[in-house]
C-alpha positions as CSV (number, residue, x, y, z in Angstrom):
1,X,0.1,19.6,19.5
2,X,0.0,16.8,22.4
3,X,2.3,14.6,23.8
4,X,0.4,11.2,25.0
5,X,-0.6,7.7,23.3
6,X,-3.7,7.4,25.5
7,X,-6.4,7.7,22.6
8,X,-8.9,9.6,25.2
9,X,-6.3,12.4,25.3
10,X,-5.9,12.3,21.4
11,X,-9.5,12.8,21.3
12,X,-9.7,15.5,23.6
13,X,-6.7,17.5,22.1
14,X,-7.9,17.3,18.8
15,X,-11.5,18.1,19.4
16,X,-9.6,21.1,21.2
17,X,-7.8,21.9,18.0
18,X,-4.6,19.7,18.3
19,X,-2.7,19.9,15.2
20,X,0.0,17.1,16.1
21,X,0.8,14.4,18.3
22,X,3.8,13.2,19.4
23,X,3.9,9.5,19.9
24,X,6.5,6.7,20.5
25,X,5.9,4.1,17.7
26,X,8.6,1.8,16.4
27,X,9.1,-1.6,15.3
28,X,9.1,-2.6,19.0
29,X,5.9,-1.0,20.4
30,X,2.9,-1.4,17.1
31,X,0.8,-0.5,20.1
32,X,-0.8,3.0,18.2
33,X,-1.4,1.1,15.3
34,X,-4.7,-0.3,17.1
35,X,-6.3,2.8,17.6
36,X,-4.3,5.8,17.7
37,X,-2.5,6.4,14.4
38,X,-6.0,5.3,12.8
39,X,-7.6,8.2,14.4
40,X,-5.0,10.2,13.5
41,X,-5.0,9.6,9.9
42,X,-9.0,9.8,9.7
43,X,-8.9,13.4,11.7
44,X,-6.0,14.7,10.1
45,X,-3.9,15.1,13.0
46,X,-0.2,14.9,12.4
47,X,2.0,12.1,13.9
48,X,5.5,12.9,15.2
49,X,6.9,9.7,15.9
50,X,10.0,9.6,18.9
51,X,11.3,6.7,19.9
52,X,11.9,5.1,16.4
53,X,15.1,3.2,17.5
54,X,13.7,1.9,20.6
55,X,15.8,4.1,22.5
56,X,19.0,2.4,20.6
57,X,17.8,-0.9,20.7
58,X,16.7,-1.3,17.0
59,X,20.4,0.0,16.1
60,X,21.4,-3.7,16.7
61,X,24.2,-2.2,18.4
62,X,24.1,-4.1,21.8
63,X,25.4,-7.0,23.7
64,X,23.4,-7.2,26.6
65,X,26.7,-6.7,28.7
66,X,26.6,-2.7,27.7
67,X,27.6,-0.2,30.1
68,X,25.5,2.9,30.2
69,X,26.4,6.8,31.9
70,X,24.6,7.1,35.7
71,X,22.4,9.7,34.1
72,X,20.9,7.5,31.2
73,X,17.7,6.0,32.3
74,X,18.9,3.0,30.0
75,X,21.3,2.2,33.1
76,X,18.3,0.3,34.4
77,X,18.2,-2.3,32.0
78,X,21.8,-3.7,32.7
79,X,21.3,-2.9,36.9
80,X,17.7,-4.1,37.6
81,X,17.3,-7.6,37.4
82,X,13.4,-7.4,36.0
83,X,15.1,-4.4,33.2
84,X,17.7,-7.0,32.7
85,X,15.5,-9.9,31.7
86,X,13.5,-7.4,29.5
87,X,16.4,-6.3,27.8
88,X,17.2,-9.4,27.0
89,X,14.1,-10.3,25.3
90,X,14.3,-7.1,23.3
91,X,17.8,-7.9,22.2
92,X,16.2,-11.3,21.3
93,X,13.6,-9.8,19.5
94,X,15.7,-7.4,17.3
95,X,18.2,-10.1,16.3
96,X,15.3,-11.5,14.5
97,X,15.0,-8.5,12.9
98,X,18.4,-8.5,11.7
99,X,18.1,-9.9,8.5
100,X,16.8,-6.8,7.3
101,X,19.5,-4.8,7.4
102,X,20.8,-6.3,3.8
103,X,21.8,-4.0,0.8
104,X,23.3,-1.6,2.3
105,X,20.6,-0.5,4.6
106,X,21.8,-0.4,8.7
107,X,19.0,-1.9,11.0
108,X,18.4,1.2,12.4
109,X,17.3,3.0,8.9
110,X,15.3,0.1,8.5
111,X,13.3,0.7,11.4
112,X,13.2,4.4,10.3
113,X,12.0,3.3,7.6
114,X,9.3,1.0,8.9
115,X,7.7,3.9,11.0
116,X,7.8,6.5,7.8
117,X,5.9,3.6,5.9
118,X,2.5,4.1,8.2
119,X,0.4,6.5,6.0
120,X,-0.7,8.6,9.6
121,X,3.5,9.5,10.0
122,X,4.4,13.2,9.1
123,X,7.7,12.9,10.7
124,X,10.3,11.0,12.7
125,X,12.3,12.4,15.6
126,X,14.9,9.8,15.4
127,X,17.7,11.1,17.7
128,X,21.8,11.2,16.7
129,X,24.8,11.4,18.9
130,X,26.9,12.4,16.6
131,X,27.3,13.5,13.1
132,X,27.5,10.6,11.4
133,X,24.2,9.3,13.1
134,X,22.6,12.0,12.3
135,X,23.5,11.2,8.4
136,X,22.5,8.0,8.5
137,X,18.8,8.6,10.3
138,X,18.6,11.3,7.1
139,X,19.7,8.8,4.0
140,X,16.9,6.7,5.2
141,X,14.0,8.9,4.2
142,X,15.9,8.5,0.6
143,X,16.1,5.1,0.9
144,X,13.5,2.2,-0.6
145,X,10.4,1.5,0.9
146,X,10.3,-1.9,2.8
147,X,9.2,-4.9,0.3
148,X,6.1,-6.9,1.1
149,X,8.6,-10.1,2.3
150,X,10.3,-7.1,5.2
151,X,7.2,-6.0,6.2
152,X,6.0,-9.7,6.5
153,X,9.2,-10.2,9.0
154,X,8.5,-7.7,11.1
155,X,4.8,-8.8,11.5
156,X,5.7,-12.2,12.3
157,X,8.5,-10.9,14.8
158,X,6.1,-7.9,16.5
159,X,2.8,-8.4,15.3
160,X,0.8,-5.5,14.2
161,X,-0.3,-3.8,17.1
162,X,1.3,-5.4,19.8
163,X,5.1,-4.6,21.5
164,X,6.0,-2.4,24.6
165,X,6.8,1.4,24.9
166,X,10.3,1.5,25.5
167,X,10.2,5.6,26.1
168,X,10.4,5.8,29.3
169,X,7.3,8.3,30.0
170,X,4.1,7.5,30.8
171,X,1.1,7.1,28.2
C-alpha cells in the first residue's frame, strides 16, 4: 500500500501493484473525491481513510480558546495567528454541521459515517484517546446511513470535492 493523495503517485503505486492507499478524507477536505477515490474505486485499490475527525475538529468539541500539549502539532492553530484565523473558519464550518448530530448520533460518528458512505472506503482509521472514544468511533459503523437531507447539508456546507487537508503531512 501507499500513503499520498497526489493521484500521480496513486497511479504509479498501483500500476506497481499497490493494494491500498491511505488517504486523509473527511467531511472537511472532499478534495479525493475529484479524482482520487474515483480511481480507486475503478482500479480496485483499497481506501484507508485517516483523518476522519479532522484531527478533532469534526468532534464539535472546541471553543477556539483550546489549549493544546507543546508536542501536538494542533498547538499551532491557537499560537499562530494565520492557524488561528483558519481554525476559526473550521470551527465555523463544523457548527454548520452541527445539526447533524440529532438522534442520538455525536457529530463525530456522523462524520465517520459520512466517509464510510463513499463506495471506494474499505476502512476508517478514526483515532481514540480513550476507551470510551474508541466505543463510540466503533457504534458508528452500526449506525444508519446518512439520509439524502444530511448528505444534502454537508454538500451545501463543504461542497463535493472541495475543503483543506487538515493532516498535517504533505500530499
Amino acid at each position: 500500500g501507499c500513503s499520498t493523495s497526489g493521484l500521480g503517485l496513486v497511479k504509479t503505486f498501483a500500476k506497481a501493484g499497490a493494494d491500498t492507499l491511505q488517504i486523509d478524507y473527511s467531511i472537511l477536505n472532499r478534495d479525493a473525491e475529484r479524482e482520487v477515490l474515483p480511481y480507486c474505486r475503478e482500479h480496485g485499490v483499497g481506501v484507508i481513510v485517516r483523518g476522519a475527525l479532522g484531527m478533532g475538529l469534526l468532534t464539535g468539541k472546541f471553543t477556539g480558546n483550546d489549549k493544546f500539549a507543546a508536542d501536538d502539532f494542533r498547538r499551532a492553530w491557537i499560537d499562530d495567528p494565520d492557524q488561528h484565523r483558519q481554525f476559526r473558519k473550521d470551527l465555523d464550518t463544523v457548527e454548520r454541521l452541527r445539526p447533524l448530530a440529532t438522534g442520538g448520533r455525536t457529530l463525530a460518528q456522523t462524520a465517520l459515517r459520512f466517509v464510510l458512505a463513499n463506495e471506494a472506503v474499505s476502512t476508517v482509521i478514526p483515532g481514540a484517546r480513550n476507551r470510551a472514544q474508541a466505543g463510540s468511533n466503533a457504534a458508528a459503523g452500526r449506525m444508519d446511513l446518512l439520509t439524502p437531507g444530511e448528505l444534502q447539508l454537508i454538500d451545501e456546507v463543504v461542497p463535493p470535492g472541495s475543503g483543506r487537508m487538515i493532516w498535517p503531512a504533505e500530499g
